[in-house]
N, C-alpha and C positions, 0 to 999 in steps of 0.2 A: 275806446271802442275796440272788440276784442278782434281776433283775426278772422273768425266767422264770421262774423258781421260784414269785413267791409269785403269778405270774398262774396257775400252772399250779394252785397250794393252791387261791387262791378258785373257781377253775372246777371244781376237784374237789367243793369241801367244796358250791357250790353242784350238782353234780349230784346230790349223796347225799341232799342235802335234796329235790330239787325228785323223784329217782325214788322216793323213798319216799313224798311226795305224794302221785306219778302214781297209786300204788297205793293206797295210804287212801283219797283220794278215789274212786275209780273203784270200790272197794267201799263206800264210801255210796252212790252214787250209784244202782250196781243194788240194794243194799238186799243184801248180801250177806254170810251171819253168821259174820265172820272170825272170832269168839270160839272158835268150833268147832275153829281151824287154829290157834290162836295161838301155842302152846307148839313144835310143830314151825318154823312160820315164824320166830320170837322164833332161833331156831339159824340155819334156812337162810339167811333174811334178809340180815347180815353178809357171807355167801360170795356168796350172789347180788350184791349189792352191788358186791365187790370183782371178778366176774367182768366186770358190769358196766364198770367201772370199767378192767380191764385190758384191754377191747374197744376203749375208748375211745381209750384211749392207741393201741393198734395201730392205728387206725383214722386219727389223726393231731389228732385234735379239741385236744387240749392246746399242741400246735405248732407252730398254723395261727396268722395274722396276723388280729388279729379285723378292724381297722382295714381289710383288702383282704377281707373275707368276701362273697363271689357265689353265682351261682346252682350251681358247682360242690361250694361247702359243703353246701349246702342237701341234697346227693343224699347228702355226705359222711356226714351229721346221720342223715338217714334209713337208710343200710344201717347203721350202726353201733347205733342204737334196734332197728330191727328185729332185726340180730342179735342183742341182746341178750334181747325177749322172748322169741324163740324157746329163747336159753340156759333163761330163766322155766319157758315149758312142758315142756321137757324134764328139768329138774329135778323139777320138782313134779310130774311123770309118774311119773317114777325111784322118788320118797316115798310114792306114791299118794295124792298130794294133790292132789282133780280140782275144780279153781274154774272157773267159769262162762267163757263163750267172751267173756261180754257185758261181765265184768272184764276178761278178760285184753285185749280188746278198746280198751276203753276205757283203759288202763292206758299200752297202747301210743301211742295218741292221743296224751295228754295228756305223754308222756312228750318226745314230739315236740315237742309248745310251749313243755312248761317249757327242754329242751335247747337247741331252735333259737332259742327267746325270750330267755336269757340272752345268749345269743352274741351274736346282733344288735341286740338291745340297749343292749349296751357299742359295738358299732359306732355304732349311732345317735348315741351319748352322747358318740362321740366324732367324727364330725361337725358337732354342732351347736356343739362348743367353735370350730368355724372360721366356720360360719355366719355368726356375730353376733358376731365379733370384728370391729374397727374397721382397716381398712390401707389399701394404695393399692387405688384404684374401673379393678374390670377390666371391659371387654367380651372375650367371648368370639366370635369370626367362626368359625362351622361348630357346630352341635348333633349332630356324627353320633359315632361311635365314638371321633374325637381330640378333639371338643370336653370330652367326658363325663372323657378321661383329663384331659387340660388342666385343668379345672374341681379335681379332685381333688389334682392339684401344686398349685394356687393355694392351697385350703383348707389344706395339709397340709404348706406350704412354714414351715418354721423360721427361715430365714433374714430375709425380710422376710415383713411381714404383708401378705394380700391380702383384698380385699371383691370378691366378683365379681359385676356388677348384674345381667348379663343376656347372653342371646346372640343374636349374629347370623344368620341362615341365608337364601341364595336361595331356596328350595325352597318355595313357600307353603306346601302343606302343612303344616309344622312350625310354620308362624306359630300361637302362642299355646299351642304344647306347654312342657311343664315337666321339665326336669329335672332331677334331684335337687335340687329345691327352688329352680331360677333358670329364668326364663322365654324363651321365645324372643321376642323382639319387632319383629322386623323384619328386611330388607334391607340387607347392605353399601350401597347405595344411603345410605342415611338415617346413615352412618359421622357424616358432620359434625357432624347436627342434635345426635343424641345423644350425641355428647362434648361440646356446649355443656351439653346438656336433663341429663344424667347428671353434669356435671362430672368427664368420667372421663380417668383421668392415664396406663393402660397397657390397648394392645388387642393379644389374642393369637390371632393365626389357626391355628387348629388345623384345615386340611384336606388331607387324605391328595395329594397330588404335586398341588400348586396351581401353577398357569403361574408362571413366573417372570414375564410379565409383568402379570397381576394382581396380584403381589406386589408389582411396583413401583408400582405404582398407589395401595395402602393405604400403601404407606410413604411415598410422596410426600405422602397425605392428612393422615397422622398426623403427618408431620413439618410439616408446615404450621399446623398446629394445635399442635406442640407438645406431643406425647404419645407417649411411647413405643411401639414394637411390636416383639412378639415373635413364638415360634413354636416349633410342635413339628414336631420332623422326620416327615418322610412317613412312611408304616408299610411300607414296601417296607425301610426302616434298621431294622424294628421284630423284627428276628429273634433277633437275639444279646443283647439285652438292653431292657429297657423305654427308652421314650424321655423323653427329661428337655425340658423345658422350657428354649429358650437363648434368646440377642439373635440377629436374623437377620442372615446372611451376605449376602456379594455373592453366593456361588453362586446362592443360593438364588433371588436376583431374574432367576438369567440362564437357572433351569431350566425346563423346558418338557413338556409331556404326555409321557409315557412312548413310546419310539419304538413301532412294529409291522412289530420288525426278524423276520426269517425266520432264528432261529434254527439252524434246521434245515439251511438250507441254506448257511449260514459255517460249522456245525460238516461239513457233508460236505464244505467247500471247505478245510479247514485240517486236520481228523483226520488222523493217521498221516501230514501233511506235513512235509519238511525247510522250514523258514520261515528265511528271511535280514533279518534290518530295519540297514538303516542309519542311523548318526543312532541309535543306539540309548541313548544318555546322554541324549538330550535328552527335553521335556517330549514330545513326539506319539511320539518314538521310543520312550520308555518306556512309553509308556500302548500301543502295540501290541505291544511283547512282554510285559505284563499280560493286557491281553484274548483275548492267541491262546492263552498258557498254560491257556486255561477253555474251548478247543475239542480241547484232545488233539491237539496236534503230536505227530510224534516227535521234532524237535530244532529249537531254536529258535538261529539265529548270531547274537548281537546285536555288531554292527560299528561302534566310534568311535573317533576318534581321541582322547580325555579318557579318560586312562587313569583319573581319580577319578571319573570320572564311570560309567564302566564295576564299578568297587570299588564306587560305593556304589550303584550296580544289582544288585549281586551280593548285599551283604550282606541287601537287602531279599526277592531270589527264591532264594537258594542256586544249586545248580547243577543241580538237575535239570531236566533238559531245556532247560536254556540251557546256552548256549557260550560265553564273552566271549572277543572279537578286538582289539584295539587293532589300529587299520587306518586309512589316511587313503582315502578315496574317488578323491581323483585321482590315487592312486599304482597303475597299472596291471598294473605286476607282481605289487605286495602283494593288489590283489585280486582278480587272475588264482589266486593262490596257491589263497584264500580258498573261491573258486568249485571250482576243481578237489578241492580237498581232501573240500570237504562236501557239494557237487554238490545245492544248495538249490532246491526245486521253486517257491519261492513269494517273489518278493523285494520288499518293502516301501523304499522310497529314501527316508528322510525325513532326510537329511543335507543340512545345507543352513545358510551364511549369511543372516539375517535381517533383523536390526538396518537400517532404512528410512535415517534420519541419516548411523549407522556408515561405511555402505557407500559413501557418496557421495562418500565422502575414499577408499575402498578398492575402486577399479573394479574393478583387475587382480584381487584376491582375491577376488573377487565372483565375476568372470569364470570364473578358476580351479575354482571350489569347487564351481560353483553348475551352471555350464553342463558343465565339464570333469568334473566328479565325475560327472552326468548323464548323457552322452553315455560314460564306461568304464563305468560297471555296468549301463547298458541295454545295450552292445554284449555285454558278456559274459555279460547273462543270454542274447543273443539264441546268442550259441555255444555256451552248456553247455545248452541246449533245458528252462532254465525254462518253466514253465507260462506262471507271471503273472506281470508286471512289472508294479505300482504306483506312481507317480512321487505325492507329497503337495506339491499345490500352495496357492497361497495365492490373493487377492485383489488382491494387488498385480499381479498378471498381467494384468489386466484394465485395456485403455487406460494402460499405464507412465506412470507419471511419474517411476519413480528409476530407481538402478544395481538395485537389488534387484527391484523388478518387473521390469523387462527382461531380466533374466537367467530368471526363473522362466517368463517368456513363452514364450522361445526355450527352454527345456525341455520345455515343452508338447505345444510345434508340432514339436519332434525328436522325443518322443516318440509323437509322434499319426501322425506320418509315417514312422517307424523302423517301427512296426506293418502296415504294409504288405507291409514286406520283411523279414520275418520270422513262423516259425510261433507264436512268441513270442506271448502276448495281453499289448499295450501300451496300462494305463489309466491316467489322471491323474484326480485326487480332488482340487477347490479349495474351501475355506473360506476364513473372515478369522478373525478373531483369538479365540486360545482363552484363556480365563483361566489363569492361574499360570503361562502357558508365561514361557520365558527372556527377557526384553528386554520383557516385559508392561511396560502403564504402572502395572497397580495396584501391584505390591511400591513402588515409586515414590511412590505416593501413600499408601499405607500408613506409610512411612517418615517423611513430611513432618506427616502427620497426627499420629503418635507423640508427634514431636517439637514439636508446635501451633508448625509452621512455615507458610507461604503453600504452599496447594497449585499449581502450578505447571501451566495445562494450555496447549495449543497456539495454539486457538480456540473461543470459546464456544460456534461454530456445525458446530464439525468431529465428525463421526458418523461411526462404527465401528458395524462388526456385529462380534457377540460370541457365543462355544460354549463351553461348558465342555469340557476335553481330554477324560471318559470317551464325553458326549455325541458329541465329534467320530468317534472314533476309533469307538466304535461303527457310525457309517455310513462310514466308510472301510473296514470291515470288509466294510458290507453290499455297497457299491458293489465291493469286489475282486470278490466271490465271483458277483454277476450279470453283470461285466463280458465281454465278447464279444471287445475289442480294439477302438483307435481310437476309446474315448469319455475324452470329458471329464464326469467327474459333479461334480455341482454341487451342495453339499450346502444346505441349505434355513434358513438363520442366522437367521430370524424378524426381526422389525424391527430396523434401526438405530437406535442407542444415541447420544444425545450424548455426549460426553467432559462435557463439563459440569456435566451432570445424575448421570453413573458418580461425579463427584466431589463431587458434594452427597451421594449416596445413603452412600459411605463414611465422611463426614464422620460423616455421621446415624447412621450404624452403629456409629460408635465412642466415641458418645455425647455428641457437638456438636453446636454449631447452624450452617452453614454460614452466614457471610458475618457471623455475628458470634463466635463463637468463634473460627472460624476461616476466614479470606480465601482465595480466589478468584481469580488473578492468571491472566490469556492473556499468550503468549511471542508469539504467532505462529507460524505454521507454518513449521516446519522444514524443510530441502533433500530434496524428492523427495516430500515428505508431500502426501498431497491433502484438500483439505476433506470430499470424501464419497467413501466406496469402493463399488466396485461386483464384483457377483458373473458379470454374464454382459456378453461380450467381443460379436460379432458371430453368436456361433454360433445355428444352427437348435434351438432347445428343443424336448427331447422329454418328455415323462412317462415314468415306470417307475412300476411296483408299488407301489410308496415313494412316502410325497405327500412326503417329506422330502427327497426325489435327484431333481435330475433331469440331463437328458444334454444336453450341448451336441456336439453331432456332427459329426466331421469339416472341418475347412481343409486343402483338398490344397494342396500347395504343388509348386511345380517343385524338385523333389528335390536333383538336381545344380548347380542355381544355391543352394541352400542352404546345400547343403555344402561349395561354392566360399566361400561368404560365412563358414560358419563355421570355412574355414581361415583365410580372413585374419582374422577374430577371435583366432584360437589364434594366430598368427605376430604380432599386435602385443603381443599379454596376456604372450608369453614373453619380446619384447624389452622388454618394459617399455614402451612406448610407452603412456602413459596416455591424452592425446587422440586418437591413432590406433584405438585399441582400442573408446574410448566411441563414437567416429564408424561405427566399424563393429559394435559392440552396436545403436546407434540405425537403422542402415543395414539392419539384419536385420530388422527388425521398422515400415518404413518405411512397407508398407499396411498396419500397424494402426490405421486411425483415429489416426495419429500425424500430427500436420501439420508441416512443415519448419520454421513458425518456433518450433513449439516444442522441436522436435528441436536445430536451434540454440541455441536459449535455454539445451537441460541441458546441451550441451554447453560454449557459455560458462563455464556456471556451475561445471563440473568443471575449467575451465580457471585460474578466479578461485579457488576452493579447492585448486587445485595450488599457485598463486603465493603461495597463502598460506602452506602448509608449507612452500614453500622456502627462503619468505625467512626 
């Protein structure tokens, strides 16, 4: 007999006992002389019983979870009692058996305690088995709706035993509330005191979308101390099924307040549009033909040259309403083709070589890919009378130091100026670096760490800004759909991040002790890399609606000397002239707060890693 079954016997055989009770007693109580009834009752009894009883069952009380019983039971408990007395009176109406209002009354009461008092009772009893069990000593940070769920994983967790001492909460209010039998007693603030004062070995922050950088704040704390943290996922994750209890991620530390994006107005900017994204295998490419698929296009092109990369885009969206092209960006026929064929209202460019090192052996391809791929699908969105052109820029644009910034530069400022001369709206969208995208340093350090190898980073003191790709992409989304033409939006990356510290936090996440588990080793920074990156170039800042975006507006440039300068960039990139090429990449971008000897300098230096692969 399996375990439901004989939970469902004792709950039965205890209800027959406890409603035959409700009634005996409730007739001493009024003093009321059942002897009179007994021989008809002594029959009906039994069927009232069983009517009872098969109430019950419909009602769900035998194959409810006593262990998760709430305040939705409780209403359960009562229509199912009350249905049933009312079966009572209508029986013994039927028999013309007419007992007092003050029994039947009272009958019903009691019938309720004994019911709802069984049930919760075994709940209690099975509580208190986690209570005052002995396991590892938790703090809980948040007493609201997750701490409550939290607290209940800890108790109820099989796997390892937990003791939970007490909770955290900002909110004074809450100072010296209890619940379900643990106290609140203070402020994150007092984290330290009380992992000394508590001896406690794991703290779990349970609140609903916590900054990622407050997140790294208590891990830094806790890791300091030597004590694990965890965490329950936000409740915005809490749709599709309950949330578990896990070890915290990097995402988690790099997520930030929920945006106050204007839904509204990306889905009228994208509904019923043809959407084209380039770059659509790659991490930002994908994650915008994700998030346009949840505004109702009518057809989405998604354009790469990584024919597997395109396969396993497919296999993840099927094909409704995407397209897949296998296409290179600088091939101008193939996507002349492309445009003419599907005649796309809305084209997203996030095709592009990245790799900062890679590139600085690879100008010409850089050159080619970056600027050349650039300049054909702007010119052709600018002939097939798309709406909007979105060019996704990066960080490195801002005062170059490599082949990869200065190509993204000069994409920019073609595209910021091509907007002029065209009814086309030309917007560019810069961040810095997203997590899990391609060439990230974390898979990298993830790898090293597996392997309790030396994690490997550039400079102790080198800081990156960091987005998670859905976060980005959502304001890439916001910034197309308010764009006017000839802005650069700037999306808003929250503090810079050490590499150093990103490389402690993962160590700590993967359940080491950084610098002695595992080591810590700077390379140096690498060709083109800079110590600190920066998001705004010289441009006039403006606000938008968005505290998240904002606009860097306008660099008019002398057009025609531009485009003189970006012939002879095309004319050395195709003969292969490597130094001629970088000299006039660096040449184009000359009043950018670029100064000649350091324009020299990357060009030596391209010249020194030329000599190198030759020899």
């Amino acid at each position: 007999m399996n375990k439901l079954t004989l939970k469902s016997l004792f709950l039965v055989s205890c209800d027959v006992l406890f409603l035959t009770t409700a009634f005996l007693l409730s007739c001493f109580l009024v003093d009321f002389p059942i002897v009179h009834f007994l021989r008809p009752l002594l029959f009906l009894w039994p069927l009232l019983l069983a009517a009872h009883i098969a109430l019950f069952v419909k009602c769900g009380l035998y194959r409810a979870s006593l262990r998760y019983a709430s305040v939705d039971f409780v209403a359960t408990i009562f229509k199912a009692v009350t249905m049933g007395i009312f079966l009572v009176i209508l029986t013994l109406y039927a028999v013309h058996i007419q007992l007092s209002l003050r029994v039947l009354f009272l009958s019903w009461l009691l019938s309720l305690f004994f019911v709802g008092g069984v049930r919760f009772s075994i709940r209690y009893l099975f509580d208190q088995r986690y209570i005052f069990r002995r396991g590892r000593r938790v703090l809980v940070y948040g007493a609201g709706d997750a701490g409550v769920l939290a607290l209940r994983q800890l108790r109820m967790s099989h796997e390892v035993a937990y003791s939970p001492l007490a909770f955290l909460d900002d909110d004074p209010k809450k100072l010296g509330n209890t619940l379900q039998g643990v106290k609140v007693i203070g402020a994150i603030d007092r984290l330290e005191a009380l992992i000394d004062e508590l001896s406690v070995e794991e703290v779990v922050v349970a609140i609903s979308e916590i900054k990622g950088e407050k997140l790294r704040s208590i891990v830094k704390r806790c890791r300091q101390k030597g004590v694990v943290c965890r965490i329950i996922p936000c409740f915005s994750k809490m749709l599709e099924m309950e949330p578990k209890m896990r070890n915290i991620e990097l995402a988690d530390l790099m997520r930030r307040a929920p945006r106050d994006l204007d839904k509204h107005v990306i889905r009228h900017f994208l509904q019923g549009k043809i959407v084209l994204v380039t770059g659509a295998a790659g991490s930002i490419g994908s994650e915008l033909v994700r998030q346009t698929l949840k505004y109702g296009p009518r057809l989405i092109i998604a354009v790469d040259h990584s024919e597997y990369g395109l396969y396993a885009l497919r296999e993840e969206l099927g094909d409704h309403l995407v397209q897949y092209v296998v296409g290179n960006v600088t091939n101008r026929a193939g996507m002349q083709r492309i445009f003419k064929e599907t005649v796309p209202e809305i084209v997203f460019h996030a095709a592009a070589y990245k790799h900062v090192p890679l590139l600085e052996n690879n100008a010409l391809e850089a050159i080619s890919n970056n600027v050349g791929g650039t300049q054909v699908v702007a010119e052709l969105a600018d002939l097939h009378g798309v709406q909007t052109f979105v060019l996704i820029s990066t960080d490195k644009a801002v005062k170059p130091s490599s082949i990869m910034g200065a190509t993204k530069r000069i994409c920019e400022l073609f595209v910021q100026n091509f907007n002029e001369r065209s009814k086309t709206k030309y917007v560019s969208v810069r961040f810095g670096n997203v997590l899990g995208s391609s060439g990230s340093v974390i898979p990298k350090f993830l790898k090293q760490i597996q392997a309790r190898q030396t994690v490997t980073i550039t400079h102790p003191e080198a800081t990156r800004y960091f987005m998670l790709i859905d976060e980005a992409v959502q304001l890439v989304l916001q910034s197309a759909a308010i764009g006017q033409g000839g802005e650069i939006f700037i999306l808003n990356m929250g503090e810079p991040v050490k590499i150093a510290e990103m490389a402690e936090d993962l160590i700590y996440l993967m359940g080491f002790q950084p610098h002695r588990d595992i080591s810590i080793e700077s390379t140096g920074l690498r060709p083109g890399e800079k110590m600190v990156e920066e998001l705004f170039h010289d441009e006039m800042e403006e606000k938008t609606q968005f505290e998240d975006i904002t606009i860097g507006r306008m660099v008019k440039l002398d057009w025609d000397l531009f485009v003189s300068k970006l012939s002879t960039l095309f004319m050395h990139t195709q003969c292969g002239d490597h130094i001629e090429a970088v000299e006039a990449l660096w040449n184009m971008i000359s009043d950018e707060k670029l100064g000649e000897a350091t324009k020299k300098s990357l060009v030596k230096e391209i010249e020194s890693n030329l000599r190198v692969l030759n020899s």
